[in-house]
C-alpha positions in Angstrom: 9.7 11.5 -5.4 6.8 9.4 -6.8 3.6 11.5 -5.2 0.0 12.4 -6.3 -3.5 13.5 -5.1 -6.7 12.8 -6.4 -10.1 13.8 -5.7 -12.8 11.6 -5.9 -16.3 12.9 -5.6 -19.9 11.1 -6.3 -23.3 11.4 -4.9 -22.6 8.7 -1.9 -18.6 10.1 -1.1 -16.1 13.2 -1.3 -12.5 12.0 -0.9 -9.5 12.9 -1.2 -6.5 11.0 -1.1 -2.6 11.7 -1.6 0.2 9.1 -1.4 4.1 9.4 -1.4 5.2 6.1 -2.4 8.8 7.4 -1.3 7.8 7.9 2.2 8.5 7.0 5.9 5.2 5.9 6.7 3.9 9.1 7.8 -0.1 9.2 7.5 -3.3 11.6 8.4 -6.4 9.8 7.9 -9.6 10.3 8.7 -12.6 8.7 7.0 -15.1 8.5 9.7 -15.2 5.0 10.1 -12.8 4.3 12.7 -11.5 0.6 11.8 -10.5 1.1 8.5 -8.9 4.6 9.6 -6.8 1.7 11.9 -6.0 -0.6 9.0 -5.2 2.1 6.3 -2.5 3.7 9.3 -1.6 0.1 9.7 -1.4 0.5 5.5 0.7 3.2 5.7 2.6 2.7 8.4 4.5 -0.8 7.1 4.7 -0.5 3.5 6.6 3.2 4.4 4.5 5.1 1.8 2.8 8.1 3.2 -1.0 8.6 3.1 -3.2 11.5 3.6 -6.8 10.5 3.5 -10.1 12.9 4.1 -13.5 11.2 3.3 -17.0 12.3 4.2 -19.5 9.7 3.0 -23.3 8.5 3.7 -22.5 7.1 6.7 -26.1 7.6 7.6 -26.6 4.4 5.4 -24.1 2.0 6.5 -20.1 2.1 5.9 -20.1 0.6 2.2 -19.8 3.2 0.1 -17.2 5.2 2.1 -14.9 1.8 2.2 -15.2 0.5 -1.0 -14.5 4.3 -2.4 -11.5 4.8 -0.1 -10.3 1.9 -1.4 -10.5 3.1 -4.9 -9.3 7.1 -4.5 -5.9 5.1 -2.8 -6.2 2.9 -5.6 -5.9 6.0 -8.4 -3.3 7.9 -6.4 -1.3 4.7 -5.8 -1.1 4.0 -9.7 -0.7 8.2 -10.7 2.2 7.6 -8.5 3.5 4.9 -10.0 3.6 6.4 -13.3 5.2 4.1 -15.9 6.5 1.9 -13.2 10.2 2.1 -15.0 12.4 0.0 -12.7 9.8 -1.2 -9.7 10.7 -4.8 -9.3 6.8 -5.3 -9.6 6.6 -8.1 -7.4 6.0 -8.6 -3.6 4.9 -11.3 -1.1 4.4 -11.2 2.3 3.6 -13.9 5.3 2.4 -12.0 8.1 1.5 -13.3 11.7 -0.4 -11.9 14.3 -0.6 -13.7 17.4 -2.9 -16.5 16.5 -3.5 -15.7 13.3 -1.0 -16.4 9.9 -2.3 -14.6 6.4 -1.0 -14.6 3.2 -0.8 -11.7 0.0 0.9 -12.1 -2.9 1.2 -8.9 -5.7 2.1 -8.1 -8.9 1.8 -4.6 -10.0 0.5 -5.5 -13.4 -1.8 -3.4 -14.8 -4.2 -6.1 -15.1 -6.2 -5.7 -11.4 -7.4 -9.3 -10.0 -8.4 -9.7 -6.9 -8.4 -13.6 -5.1 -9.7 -13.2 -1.2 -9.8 -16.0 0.4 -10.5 -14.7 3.8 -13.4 -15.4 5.9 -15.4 -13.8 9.6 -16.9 -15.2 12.8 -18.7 -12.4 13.5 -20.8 -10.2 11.0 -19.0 -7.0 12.7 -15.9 -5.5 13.8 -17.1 -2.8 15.8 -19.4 -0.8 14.2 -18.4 -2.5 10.6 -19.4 -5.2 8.9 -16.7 -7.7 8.3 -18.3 -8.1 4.7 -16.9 -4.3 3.9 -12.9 -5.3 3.9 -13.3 -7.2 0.6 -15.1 -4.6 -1.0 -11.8 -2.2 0.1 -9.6 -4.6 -1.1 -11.7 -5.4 -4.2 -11.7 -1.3 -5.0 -8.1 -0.9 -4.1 -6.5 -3.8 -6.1 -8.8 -2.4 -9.4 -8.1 0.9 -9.3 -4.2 0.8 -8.6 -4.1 -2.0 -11.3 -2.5 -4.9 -8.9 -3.2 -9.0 -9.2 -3.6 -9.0 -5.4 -4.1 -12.8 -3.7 -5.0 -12.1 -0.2 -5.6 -15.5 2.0 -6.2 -16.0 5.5 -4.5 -19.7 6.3 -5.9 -19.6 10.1 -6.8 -17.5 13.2 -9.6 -17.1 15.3 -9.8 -13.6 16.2 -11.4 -11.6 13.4 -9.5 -8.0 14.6 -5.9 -9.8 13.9 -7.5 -11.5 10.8 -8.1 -8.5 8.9 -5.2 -6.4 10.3 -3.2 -9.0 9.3 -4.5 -8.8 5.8 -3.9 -5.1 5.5 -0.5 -5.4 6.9 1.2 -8.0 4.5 -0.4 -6.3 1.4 1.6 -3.1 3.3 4.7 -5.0 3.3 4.4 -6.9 -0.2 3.6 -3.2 -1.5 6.8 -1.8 -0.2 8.9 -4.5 -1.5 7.3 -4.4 -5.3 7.6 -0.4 -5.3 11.1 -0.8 -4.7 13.1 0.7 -7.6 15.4 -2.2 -8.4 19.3 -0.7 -9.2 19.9 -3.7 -11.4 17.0 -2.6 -14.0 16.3 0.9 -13.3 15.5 2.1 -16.6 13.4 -0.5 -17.3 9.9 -1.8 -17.5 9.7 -4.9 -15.6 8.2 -6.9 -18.6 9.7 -9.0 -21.3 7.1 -6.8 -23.9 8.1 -3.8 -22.5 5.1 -2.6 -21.3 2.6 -3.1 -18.0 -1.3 -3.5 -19.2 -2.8 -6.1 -20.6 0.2 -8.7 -21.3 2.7 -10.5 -19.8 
């Protein structure tokens, strides 16, 4: 199975994150910011990859270095797990509603991270967390796993479905580009033969 664990530590976080990309969806998180322990259950829960998650960070501050480094440790295990991504069919796209609200990702696992949010807030805070924070989780993630991640928000009004829309269709375009493809499973899904840096 495709699994890994790494430890991220700094002088704002400690975290520790674990992912099995050939999971059922079965998580334990807790980062002590309760939202984004919602959306990264929400993460785990619909792209099927299981994800353990333990952070302690400055909360005394504010919320952004905990998020933004949460979205990185997931990032790193994500990509450990990947390994030489030898027969992932790379790609994934995902058109998610909820309730009012329609949002759009689009993926490719290609070693050359990108991110393209086009999402934007009503209201400065979900909860206790500022609505600026998710693109700085998504920013983290999509670098540190190595994924060209487009994330767009075509309409909705209320900002708790905007944003858990956004984290489930990058959950369901992630399960369908991990997907080991029985056609090409030996190979790297690139005409050079390699991920990184090329086409």
């Amino acid at each position: 199975m495709r699994k890994a664990r790494v430890e991220r530590n700094t002088n704002e976080t400690r975290i520790t994150a674990e992912v099995n990309l050939d999971g059922t969806g079965v998580y334990d998180i807790k980062t002590g910011v309760g939202f984004l322990d919602h959306m990264l259950e929400q993460l785990s829960r619909h792209s099927l990859m299981d994800l353990t998650v333990r952070a302690e960070g400055d909360l005394h501050i504010d919320f952004h270095h905990t998020t933004e480094d949460s979205g990185i440790a997931i990032g790193q295990a994500f990509a450990k797990a990947l390994g030489d991504k030898k027969g992932i069919t790379r790609y994934g796209s995902c058109l998610l509603p909820m309730d009012e609200a329609l949002t759009r990702v689009a993926l490719d696992i290609s070693s050359r991270p990108y991110l393209i949010w086009n999402v934007t807030f009503t209201r400065d805070k979900i909860g206790n967390m500022d609505t600026e924070l998710f693109r700085e989780w998504f920013q983290g993630f999509a670098q540190a796993a190595g994924i060209t991640l487009h994330v767009e928000n075509l309409y909705g009004e209320n900002n708790h479905h905007i944003i858990e829309s956004s984290f489930k269709a990058l959950a369901r375009s992630l399960r369908d580009a991990i997907e080991i493809d029985p056609r090409k499973s030996d190979a790297i899904p690139s005409t050079k033969g390699v991920l990184g840096g090329s086409l």
